[in-house]
N, C-alpha and C positions, 0 to 999 in steps of 0.2 A: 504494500500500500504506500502511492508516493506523501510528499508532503503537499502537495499542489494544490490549490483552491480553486476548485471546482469551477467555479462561477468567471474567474479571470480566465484558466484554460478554455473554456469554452467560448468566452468572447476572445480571442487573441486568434483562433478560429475564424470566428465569424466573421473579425476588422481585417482579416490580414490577407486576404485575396484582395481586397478594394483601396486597402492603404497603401498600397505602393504605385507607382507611375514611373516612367522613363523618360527623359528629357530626348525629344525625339531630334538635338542637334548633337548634344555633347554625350548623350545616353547616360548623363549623371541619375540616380536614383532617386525620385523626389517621393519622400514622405508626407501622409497625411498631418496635417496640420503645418505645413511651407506656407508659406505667405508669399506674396507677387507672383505666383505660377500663372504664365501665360497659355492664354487653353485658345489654339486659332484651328479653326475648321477640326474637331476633333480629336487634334493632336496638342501635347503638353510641353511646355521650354521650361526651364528653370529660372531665365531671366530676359529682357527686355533684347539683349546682345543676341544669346540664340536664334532668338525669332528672327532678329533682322537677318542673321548669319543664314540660317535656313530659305525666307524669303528670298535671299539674293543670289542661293544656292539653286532655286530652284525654278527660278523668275524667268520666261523667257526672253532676254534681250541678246540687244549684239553692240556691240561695240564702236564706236565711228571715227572718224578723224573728219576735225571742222575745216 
């Protein structure tokens, strides 16, 4: 018989499929409860830099000379 408390084993269960996320530029591991997670079209960044990093990673443009 462990020493474990029933009640937090069971929730730690429950929260621990939905409490983790992926920063889908840098793949950092972002936990529930992060503050400023950018959530664009479905997908999750860690911060403001990523998103733009990703945007422009993924943007279609082309390049010019004036």
């Amino acid at each position: 018989m462990g020493l474990e408390n029933p009640l937090v084993t069971n929730m730690d269960r429950v929260n621990m499929p939905n409490s983790e996320k992926e920063c889908e530029s840098c793949h950092e591991t972002l936990y529930s409860g992060y503050e400023d997670v950018k959530l664009h079209e479905g997908e999750y960044f860690c911060d403001e830099e990523c998103l733009k990093n990703h945007l422009l990673e993924n943007a279609t443009y082309e390049e010019v000379t004036l």
